[in-house]
C-alpha positions as CSV (number, residue, x, y, z in Angstrom):
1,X,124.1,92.5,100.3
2,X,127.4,94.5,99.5
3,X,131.0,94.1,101.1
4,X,133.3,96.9,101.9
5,X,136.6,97.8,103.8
6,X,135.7,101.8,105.0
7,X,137.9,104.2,106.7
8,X,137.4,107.8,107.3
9,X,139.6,110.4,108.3
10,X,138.3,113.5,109.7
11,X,138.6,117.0,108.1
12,X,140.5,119.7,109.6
13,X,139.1,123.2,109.7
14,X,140.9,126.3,109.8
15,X,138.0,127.7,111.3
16,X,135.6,125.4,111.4
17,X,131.4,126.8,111.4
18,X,129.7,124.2,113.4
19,X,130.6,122.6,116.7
20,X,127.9,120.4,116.1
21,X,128.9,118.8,112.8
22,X,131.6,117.3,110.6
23,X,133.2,116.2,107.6
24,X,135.0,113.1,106.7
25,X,136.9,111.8,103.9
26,X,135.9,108.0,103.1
27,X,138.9,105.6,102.5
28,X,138.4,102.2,100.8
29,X,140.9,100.1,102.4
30,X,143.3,98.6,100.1
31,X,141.7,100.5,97.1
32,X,142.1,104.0,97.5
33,X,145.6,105.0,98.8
34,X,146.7,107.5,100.6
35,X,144.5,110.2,101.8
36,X,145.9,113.0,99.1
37,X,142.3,113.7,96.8
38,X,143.0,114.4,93.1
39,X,139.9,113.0,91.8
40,X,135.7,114.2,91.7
41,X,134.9,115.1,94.5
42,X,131.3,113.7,95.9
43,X,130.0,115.0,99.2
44,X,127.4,112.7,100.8
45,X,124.4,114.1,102.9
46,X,122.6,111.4,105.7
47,X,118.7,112.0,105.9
48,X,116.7,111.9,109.3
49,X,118.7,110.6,111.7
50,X,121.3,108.9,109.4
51,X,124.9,108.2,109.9
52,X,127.5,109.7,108.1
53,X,129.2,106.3,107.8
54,X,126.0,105.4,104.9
55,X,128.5,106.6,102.3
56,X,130.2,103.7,102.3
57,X,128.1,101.2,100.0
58,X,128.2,103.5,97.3
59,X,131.9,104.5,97.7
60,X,133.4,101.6,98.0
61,X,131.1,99.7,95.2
62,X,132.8,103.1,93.0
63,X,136.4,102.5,94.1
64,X,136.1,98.6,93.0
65,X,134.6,100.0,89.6
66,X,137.0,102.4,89.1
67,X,140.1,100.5,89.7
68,X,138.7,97.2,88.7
69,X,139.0,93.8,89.7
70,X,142.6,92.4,90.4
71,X,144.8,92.8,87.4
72,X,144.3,96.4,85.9
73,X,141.7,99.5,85.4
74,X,138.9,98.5,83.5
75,X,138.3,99.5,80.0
76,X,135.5,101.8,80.2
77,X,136.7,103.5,83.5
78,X,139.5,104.7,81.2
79,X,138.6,108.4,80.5
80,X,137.1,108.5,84.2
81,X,138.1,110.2,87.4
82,X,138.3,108.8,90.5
83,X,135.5,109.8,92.7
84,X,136.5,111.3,96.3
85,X,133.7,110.6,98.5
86,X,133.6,113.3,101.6
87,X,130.5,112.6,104.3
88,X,129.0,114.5,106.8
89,X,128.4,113.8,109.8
90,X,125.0,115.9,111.5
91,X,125.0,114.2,114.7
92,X,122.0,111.9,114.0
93,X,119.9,114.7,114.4
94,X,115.8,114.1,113.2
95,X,115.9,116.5,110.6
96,X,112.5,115.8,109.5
97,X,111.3,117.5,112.4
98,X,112.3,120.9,112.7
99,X,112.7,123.5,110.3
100,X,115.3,125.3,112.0
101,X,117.6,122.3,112.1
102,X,117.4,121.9,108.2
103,X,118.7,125.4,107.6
104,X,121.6,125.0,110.2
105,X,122.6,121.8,108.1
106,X,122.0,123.7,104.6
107,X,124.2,126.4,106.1
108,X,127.7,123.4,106.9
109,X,126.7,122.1,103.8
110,X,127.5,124.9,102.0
111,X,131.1,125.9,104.2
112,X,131.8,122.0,103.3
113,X,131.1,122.7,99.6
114,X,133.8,125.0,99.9
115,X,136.4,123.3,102.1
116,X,136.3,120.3,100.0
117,X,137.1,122.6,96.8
118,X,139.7,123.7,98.8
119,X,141.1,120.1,99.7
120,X,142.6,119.9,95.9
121,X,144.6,123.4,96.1
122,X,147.4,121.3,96.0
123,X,146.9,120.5,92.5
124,X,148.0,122.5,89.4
125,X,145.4,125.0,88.8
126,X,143.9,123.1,84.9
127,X,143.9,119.5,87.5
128,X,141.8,121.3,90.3
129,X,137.8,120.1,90.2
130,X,135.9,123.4,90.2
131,X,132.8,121.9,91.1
132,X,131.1,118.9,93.6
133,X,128.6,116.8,93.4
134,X,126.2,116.5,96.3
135,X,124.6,112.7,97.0
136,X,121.6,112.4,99.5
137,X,119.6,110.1,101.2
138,X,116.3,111.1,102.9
139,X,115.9,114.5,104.5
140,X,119.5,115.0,103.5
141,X,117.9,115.7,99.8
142,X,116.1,118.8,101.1
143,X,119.3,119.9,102.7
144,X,121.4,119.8,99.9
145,X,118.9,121.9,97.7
146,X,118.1,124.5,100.3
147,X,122.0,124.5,100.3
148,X,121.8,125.6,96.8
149,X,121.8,129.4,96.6
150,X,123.5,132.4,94.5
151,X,126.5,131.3,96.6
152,X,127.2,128.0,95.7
153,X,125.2,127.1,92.3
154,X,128.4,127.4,90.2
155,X,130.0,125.2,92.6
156,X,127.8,122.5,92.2
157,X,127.3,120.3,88.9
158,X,124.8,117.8,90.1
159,X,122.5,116.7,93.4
160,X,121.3,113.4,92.9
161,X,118.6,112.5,96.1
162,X,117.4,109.1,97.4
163,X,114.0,108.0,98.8
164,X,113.5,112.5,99.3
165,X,110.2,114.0,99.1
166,X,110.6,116.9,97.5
167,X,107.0,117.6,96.9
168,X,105.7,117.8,100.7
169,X,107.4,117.1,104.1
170,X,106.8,113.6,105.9
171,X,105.8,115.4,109.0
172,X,104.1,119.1,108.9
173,X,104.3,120.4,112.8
174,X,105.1,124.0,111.8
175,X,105.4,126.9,109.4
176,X,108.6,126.8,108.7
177,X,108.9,123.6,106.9
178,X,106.2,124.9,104.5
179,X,108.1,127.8,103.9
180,X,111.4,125.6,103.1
181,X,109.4,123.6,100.7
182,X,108.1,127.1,98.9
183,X,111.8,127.9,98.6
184,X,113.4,125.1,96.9
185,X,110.1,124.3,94.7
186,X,110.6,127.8,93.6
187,X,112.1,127.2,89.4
188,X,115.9,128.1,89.5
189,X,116.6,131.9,88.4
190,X,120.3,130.8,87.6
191,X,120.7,129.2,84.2
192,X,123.8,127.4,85.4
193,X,122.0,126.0,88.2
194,X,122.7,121.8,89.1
195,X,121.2,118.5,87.5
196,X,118.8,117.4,90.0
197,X,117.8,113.4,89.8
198,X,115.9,111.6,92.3
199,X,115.7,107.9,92.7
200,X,112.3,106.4,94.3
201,X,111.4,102.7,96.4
202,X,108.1,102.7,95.8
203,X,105.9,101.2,97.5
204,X,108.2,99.6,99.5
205,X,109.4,102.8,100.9
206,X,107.0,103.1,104.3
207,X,108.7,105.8,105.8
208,X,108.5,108.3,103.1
209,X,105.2,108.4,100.3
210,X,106.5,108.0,97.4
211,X,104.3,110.5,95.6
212,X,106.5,113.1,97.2
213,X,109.4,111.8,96.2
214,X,108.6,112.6,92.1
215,X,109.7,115.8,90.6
216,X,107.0,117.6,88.9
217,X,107.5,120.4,86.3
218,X,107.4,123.7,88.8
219,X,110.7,121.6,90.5
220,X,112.5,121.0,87.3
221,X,112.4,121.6,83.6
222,X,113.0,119.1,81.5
223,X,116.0,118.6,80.7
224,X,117.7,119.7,84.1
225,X,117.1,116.2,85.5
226,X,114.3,114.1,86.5
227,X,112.4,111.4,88.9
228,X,112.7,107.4,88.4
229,X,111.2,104.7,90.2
230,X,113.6,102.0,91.2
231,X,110.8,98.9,89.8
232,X,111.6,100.3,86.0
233,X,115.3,101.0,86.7
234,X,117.2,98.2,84.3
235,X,118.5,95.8,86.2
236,X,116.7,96.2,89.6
237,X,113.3,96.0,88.8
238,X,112.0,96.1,92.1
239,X,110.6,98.5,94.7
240,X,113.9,99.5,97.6
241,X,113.1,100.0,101.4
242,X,113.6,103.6,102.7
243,X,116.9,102.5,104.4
244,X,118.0,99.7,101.8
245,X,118.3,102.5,99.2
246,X,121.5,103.3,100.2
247,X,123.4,99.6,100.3
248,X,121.4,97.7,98.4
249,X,123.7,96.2,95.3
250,X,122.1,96.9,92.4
251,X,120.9,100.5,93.5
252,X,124.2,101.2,95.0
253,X,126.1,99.6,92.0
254,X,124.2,102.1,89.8
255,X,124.4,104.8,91.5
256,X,128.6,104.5,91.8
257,X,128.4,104.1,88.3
258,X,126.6,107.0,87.1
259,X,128.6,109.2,89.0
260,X,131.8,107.7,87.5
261,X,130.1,108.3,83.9
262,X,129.9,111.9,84.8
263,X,133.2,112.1,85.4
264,X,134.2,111.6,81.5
265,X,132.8,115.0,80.5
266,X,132.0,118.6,81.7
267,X,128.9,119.1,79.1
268,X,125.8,119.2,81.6
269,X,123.8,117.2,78.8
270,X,126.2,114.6,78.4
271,X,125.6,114.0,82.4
272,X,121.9,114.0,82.0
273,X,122.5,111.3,79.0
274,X,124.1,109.4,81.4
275,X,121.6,109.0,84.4
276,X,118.9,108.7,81.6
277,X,120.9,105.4,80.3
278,X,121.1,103.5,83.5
279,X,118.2,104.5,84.9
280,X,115.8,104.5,82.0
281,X,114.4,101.8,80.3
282,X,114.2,103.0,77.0
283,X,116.6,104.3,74.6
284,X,117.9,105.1,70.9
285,X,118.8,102.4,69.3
286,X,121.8,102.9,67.2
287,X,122.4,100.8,64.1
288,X,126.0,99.4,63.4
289,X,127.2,99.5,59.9
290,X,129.3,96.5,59.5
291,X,128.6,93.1,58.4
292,X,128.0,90.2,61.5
293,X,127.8,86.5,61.7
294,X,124.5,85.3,61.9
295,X,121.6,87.0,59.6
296,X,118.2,86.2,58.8
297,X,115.4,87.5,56.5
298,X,111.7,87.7,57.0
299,X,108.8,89.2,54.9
300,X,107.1,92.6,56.8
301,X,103.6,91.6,57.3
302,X,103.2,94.8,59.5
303,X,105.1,98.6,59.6
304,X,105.7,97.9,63.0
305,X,107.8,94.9,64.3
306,X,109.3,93.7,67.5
307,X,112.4,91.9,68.1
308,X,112.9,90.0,71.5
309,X,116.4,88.7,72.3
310,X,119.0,87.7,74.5
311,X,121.4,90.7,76.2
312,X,123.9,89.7,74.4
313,X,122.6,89.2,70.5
314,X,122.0,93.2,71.0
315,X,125.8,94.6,71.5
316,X,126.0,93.9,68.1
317,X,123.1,94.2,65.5
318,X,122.1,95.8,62.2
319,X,118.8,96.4,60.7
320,X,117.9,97.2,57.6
321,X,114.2,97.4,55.0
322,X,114.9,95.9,51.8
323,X,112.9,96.1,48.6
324,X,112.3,93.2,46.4
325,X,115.0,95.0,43.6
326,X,117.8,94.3,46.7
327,X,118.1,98.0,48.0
328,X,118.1,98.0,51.6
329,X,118.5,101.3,53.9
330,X,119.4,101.7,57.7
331,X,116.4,101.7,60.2
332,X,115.9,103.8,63.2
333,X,114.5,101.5,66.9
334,X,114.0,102.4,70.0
335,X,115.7,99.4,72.9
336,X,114.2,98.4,75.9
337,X,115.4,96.1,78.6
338,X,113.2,93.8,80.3
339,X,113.4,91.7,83.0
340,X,113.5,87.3,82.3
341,X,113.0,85.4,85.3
342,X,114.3,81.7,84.4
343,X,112.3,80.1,87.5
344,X,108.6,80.9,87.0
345,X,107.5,79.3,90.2
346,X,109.5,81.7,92.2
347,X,108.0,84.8,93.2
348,X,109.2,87.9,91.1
349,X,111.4,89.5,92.8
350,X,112.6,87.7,94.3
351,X,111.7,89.1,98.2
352,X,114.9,90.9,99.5
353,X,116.9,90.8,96.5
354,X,115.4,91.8,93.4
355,X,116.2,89.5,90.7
356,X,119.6,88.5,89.2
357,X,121.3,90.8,86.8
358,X,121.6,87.9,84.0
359,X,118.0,87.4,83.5
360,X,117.1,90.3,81.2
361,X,116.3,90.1,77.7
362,X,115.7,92.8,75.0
363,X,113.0,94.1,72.9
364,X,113.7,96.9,69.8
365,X,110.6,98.1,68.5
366,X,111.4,98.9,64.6
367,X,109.4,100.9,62.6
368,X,109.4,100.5,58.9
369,X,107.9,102.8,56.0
370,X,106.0,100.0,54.6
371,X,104.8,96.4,54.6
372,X,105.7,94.9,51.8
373,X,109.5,94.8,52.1
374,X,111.8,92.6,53.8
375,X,113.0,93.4,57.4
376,X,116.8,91.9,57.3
377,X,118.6,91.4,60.4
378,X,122.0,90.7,61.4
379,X,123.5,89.9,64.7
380,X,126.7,88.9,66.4
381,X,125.2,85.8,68.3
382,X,122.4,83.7,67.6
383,X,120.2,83.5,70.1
384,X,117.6,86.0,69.7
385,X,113.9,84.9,70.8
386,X,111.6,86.1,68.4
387,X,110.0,88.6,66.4
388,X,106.4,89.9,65.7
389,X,104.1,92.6,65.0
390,X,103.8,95.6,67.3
391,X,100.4,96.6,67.9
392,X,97.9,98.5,70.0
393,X,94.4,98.0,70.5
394,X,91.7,99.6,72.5
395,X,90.1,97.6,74.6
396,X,86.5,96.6,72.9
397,X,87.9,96.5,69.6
398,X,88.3,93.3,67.5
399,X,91.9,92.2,67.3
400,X,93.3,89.7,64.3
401,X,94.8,86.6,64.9
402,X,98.1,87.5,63.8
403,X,101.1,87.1,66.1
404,X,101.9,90.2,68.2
405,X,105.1,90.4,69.9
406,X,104.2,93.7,71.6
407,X,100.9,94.4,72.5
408,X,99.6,97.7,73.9
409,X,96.3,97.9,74.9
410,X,94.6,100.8,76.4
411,X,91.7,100.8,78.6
412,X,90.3,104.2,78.1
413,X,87.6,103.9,80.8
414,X,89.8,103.0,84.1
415,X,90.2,105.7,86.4
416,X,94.1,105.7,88.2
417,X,95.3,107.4,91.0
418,X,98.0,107.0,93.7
419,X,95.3,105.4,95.8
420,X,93.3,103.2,92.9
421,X,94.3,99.4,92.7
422,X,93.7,97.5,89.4
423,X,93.8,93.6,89.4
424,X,94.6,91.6,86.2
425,X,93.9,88.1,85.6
426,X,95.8,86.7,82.3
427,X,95.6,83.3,80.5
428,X,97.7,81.7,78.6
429,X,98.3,79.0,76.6
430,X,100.4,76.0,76.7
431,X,103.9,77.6,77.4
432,X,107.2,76.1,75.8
433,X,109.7,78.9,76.0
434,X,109.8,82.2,78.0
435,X,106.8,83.3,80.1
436,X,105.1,86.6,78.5
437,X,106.0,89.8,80.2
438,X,103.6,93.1,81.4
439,X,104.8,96.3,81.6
440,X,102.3,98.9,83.6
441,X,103.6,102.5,82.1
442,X,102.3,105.0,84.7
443,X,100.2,107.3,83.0
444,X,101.5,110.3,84.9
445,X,100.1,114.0,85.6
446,X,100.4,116.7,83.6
447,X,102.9,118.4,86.1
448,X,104.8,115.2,86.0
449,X,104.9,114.0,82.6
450,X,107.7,115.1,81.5
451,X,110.1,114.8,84.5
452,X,109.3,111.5,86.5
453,X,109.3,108.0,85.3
454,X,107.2,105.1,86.8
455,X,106.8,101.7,85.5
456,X,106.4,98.2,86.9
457,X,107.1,94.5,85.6
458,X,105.0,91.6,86.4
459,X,105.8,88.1,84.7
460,X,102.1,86.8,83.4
461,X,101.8,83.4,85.0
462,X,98.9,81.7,86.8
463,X,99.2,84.5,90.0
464,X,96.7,87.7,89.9
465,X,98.7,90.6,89.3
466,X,97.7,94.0,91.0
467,X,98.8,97.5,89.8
468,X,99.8,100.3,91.5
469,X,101.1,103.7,90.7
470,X,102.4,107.1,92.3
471,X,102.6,109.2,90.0
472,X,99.0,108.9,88.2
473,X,97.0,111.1,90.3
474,X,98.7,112.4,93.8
475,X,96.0,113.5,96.2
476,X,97.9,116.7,97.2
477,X,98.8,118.1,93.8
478,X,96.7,121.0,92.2
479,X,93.6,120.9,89.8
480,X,93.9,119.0,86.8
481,X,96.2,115.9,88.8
482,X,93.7,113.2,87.7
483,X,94.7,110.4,84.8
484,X,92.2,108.4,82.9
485,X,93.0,105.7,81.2
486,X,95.3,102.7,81.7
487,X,97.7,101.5,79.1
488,X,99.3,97.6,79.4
489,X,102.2,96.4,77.4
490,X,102.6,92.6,76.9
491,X,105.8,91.3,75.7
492,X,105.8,87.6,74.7
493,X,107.0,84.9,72.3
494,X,105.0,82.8,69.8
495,X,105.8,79.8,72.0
496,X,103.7,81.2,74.9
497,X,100.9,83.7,74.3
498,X,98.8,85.8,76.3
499,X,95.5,84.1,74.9
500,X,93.0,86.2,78.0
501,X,93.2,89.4,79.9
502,X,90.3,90.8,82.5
503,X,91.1,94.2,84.7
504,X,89.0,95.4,87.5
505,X,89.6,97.9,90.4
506,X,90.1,95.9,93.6
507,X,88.6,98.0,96.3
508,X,89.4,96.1,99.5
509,X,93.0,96.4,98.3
510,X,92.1,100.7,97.8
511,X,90.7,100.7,101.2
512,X,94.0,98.6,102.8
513,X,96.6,101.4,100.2
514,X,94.8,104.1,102.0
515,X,95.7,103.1,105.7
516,X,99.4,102.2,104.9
517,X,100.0,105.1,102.9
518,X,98.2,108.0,105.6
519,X,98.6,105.8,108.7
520,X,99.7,109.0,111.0
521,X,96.2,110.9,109.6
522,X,94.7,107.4,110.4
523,X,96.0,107.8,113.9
524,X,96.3,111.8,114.1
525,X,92.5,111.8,113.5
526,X,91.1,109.8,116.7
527,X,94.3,111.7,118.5
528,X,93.0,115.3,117.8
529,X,89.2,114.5,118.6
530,X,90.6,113.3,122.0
531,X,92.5,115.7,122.7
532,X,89.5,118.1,121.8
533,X,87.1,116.3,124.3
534,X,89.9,116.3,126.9
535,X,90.5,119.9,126.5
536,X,86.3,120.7,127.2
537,X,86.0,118.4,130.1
538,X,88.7,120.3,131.9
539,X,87.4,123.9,131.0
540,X,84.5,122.3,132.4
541,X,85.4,121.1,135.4
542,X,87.3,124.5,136.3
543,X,84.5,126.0,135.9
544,X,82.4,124.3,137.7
545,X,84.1,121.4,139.5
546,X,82.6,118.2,138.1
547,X,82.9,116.4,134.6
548,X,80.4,116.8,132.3
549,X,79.2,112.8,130.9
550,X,76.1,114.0,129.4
C-alpha cells in the first residue's frame, strides 16, 4: 500500500474551454511548498470513470524521491528536476463508451497542455520547461494520444499509459470509436513526435485484455518507445489489477522514478534508455576497470558462462579471459535481474503484494572467445552464488552431464497463443541452497517483436506451473500473428538442480482463459439471439395477433 499527504489547488482560466472539466495542481503536503511550479511539468489523465485525485500515488511517491528522506536531497536526484504533477478532472465521465466524449477530452487536454506551459512564464525565459509530459491510466491513454496532433507534438516529450489498450477498444457500440483507433494507430508523420511507453497487468487486469494493451510495430517504431508487462518489470514481478496500477508501490515507485530520470536530460534517447532500465530485465553489462576485494579464478570449460549472485556483489565487478601466458582482456555480458523468494513454501507472489524488493539476485551471461582460458572475476563483496555453463538445447536432443547454470530449451513443436495454456511439471533434486528459477520469454508476433516485452517468473518447486502469454498470438491481429515454438530458461545453482521437466497444453484451463478473457461475447452471444427471437415473435404477433411457439 502507499501513504501520502495530497492537496490540490485548482487552476484558474483566463478563459477557460470547458464547463465540464478541470485542472488541478497536486501539492504533497509538507514536501512540496508553495504552489509557485519551477520544475517538469507532468499532466495526469484518469481513464473511464476515474478520479482526478489518482495522481496522487505517483506524485507524492516522486516528491519523497526527489527531496529524499529527512536530512537532505538524495544523491542521484542531484542533476533532477522536480516534477509538477497537474491532474484533470473529466467529471467521472465513462469514456470507454462514447466516441464523442473521447474527443471532447482530447480537445481540454490539449488547452491544458498549454495552460500548464503557461503556469512557468514567471520564470526566466532559459528556466521555462518547453515541453510536458502526459501520464495516463485507462481510457485516459487514448485521450492523451488523440490529443497529440500538429498542434501540440512539439509540446510534448513523452506519454507514458497504464493498463490502455491501444490496439482495440474494450467496448465497440459505434463507428466512431473505430475511427479514433484508425487515427492514433496511424505511424506519426512528425519526426519530433513523443516517446510513447505502455505499462501492462496482465492477466490480472479483468477490465481491460491485455493483448490490447501491447504496442505493435504500425503503433511505434522501435526506438520511439515500447510495451512491458508488469510480471518481467525488475522488482515487481507480478501481474497489477486494472485499478491497482495506479497505487500500487512498486509500479507507482517506478513510475515516479522514471519520470525523475527524464528529467536529467533533453536527448529523446537518453529518456528511452531510461524507461528501458527500470522496466526491462536485461541490460549491458558494463565492466569496471579497477582492482576489488574479493577475486577468484576458474578454468572455461564452455564459451559461454553464467554467473548468479547476490544484488549487491554486482555494483562492483570486473571480468576478464586470461590465457595461460597471464594476458587477460576485458569481457562484454549482458545483466539480468531475477527474482529470489527466501520462503519457498509461500506462494510466489506473494497474493496482493508482489514479492519484496530485497529478494532478487543476478545473473550475467559472459561470453568468451574460447574454452581453454581462464575466466577471472573480481567483485566488491563475496557472496556471489555460483557459476556454470550457459546452454541451449532442443528438446529431443541428448544433453551432457555437465553443470549448466542457464539452461534454454526450446520446444520447437508447441503451438502459443493468447488463448493456449502450457503446464510444466519440474523435478528436482535434493535442494540445499536457492530454489532454481524459470523464466517464460514470450515469443511474440512479428508486429510485436520488436516493441513489447512479455515475460513471466515461476520458482520451480513441487507446485505445477502453468504458462500464459499475450503477446504470442493475439486473435484480432492480421495474418501472420501465430508463434510456434516455446522457449524456457532455467536459472539454478549446483546445490539444487532441475534434474526433470515435462510440458503439455492444459486444455480445460484453454477452455476456462477463453470465458474470462471474452466474457461480454460469452454473454453478448445468447443476448443477441434473444433479442432476435423477441424481435420475430412480435412482427408476428402484429401481423397476425398470436405468438408463434411452433
Amino acid at each position: 500500500m502507499s501513504w501520502m499527504m495530497p492537496s490540490y489547488r485548482l487552476m484558474d482560466w483566463p478563459h477557460k474551454p470547458s464547463k465540464r472539466y478541470d485542472l488541478y495542481l497536486y501539492r504533497e503536503q509538507g514536501w512540496d511548498i508553495g504552489d509557485t511550479v519551477s520544475g517538469h511539468p507532468v499532466i495526469f489523465i484518469p481513464g473511464n470513470a476515474g478520479s482526478y485525485q489518482q495522481v496522487r500515488s505517483i506524485a507524492s511517491s516522486a516528491s519523497h524521491q526527489f527531496h529524499g528522506e529527512p536530512g537532505g536531497q538524495e544523491e542521484d536526484m542531484v542533476d533532477a528536476k522536480k516534477l509538477d504533477f497537474f491532474t484533470v478532472d473529466l467529471n467521472e465521465e465513462f469514456s470507454a463508451f462514447d466516441a464523442r466524449t473521447l474527443r471532447e477530452q482530447a480537445k481540454f487536454i490539449q488547452a491544458c497542455i498549454t495552460r500548464v506551459i503557461q503556469e512557468y512564464d514567471h520564470l526566466d525565459t532559459s528556466d521555462r520547461p518547453q515541453q510536458v509530459t502526459l501520464l495516463a491510466h485507462s481510457m485516459g491513454g487514448i485521450v492523451a494520444r488523440l490529443a497529440i496532433d500538429y498542434s501540440t507534438t512539439n509540446l510534448v516529450d513523452v506519454v507514458f499509459t497504464m493498463s490502455t489498450p491501444h490496439l482495440l477498444p474494450p467496448l465497440t457500440l459505434e463507428y466512431g470509436m473505430d475511427d479514433i483507433y484508425r487515427t492514433i494507430n496511424v505511424p506519426p508523420k512528425s519526426s519530433n513526435h513523443p516517446l510513447l511507453f505502455s505499462l501492462c497487468g496482465g492477466i490480472s487486469d479483468e477490465q481491460v485484455v491485455s493483448d490490447s494493451c501491447a504496442l505493435s510495430a504500425n503503433v511505434v517504431k522501435p526506438g520511439d518507445g515500447f510495451a512491458a508487462f508488469t510480471t518481467g518489470v525488475p522488482g515487481v514481478w507480478t501481474g497489477v489489477d486494472h485499478q491497482a496500477m495506479v497505487w500500487c508501490h512498486q509500479i507507482r515507485w517506478r513510475v515516479a522514478r522514471i519520470l525523475l530520470d527524464m528529467t536529467k536530460s533533453d536527448d529523446r534517447g537518453t529518456k528511452l534508455l531510461v524507461a528501458e532500465r527500470w522496466l526491462l530485465d536485461n541490460h549491458a553489462y558494463s565492466p569496471k576497470h579497477h582492482d576489488l576485494g574479493y577475486q577468484r579464478t576458474l578454468p572455461l570449460s564452455n564459451p559461454n558462462m553464467t554467473l548468479i549472485g547476490q544484488p549487491g556483489s554486482a555494483v562492483d565487478m570486473r571480468i576478464r579471459q586470461c590465457t595461460q601466458k597471464g594476458e587477460c582482456v576485458e569481457l562484454s555480458a549482458s545483466r539480468r535481474v531475477l527474482p529470489r523468494p527466501t520462503n519457498h513454501e509461500a506462494p510466489f507472489p506473494l497474493p496482493g503484494e508482489g514479492i519484496k524488493p530485497d529478494e532478487a539476485m543476478f545473473a550475467i551471461d559472459i561470453a568468451t572467445t574460447k574454452s581453454s582460458d581462464t575466466l577471472s572475476i573480481e567483485t566488491g563483496a563475496s557472496d556471489w552464488l555460483t557459476i556454470g555453463e550457459s546452454k541451449t538445447y532442443v528438446v529431443g536432443r541428448h544433453a551432457n552431464d555437465a553443470f549448466v547454470s542457464h539452461v534454454t530449451l526450446d520446444f520447437p513443436k508447441f503451438q502459443t497463443g493468447s488463448l493456449r495454456v502450457q503446464k510444466v511439471a519440474a523435478k528436482v533434486g535434493d535442494c540445499k541452497g536457492s530454489r532454481p528459477m524459470l523464466r517464460y520469454d514470450t515469443r511474440s508476433t512479428d508486429q510485436l517483436r520488436a516493441t513489447t516485452h512479455e515475460s513471466r517468473f515461476h520458482p520451480i518447486n513441487s507446485d505445477t506451473i502453468y504458462l500464459h502469454a499475450h503477446s504470442a498470438a493475439a486473435p484480432f491481429l492480421p495474418d501472420g500473428s501465430s508463434s510456434r515454438g516455446l522457449r524456457l530458461e532455467i536459472y539454478q545453482t549446483s546445490d539444487c538442480v532441475v534434474n526433470q521437466i515435462e510440458v503439455s497444453t492444459d486444455i480445460t484451463k484453454i477452455l476456462a482463459k477463453a470465458v474470462s478473457r471474452y466474457r461480454m461475447t460469452v454473454i453478448a452471444w445468447p443476448v443477441g439471439w434473444a433479442a432476435i427471437v423477441i424481435l420475430w415473435q412480435m412482427t408476428t404477433f402484429r401481423a397476425s395477433g398470436g405468438f408463434n411457439f411452433a
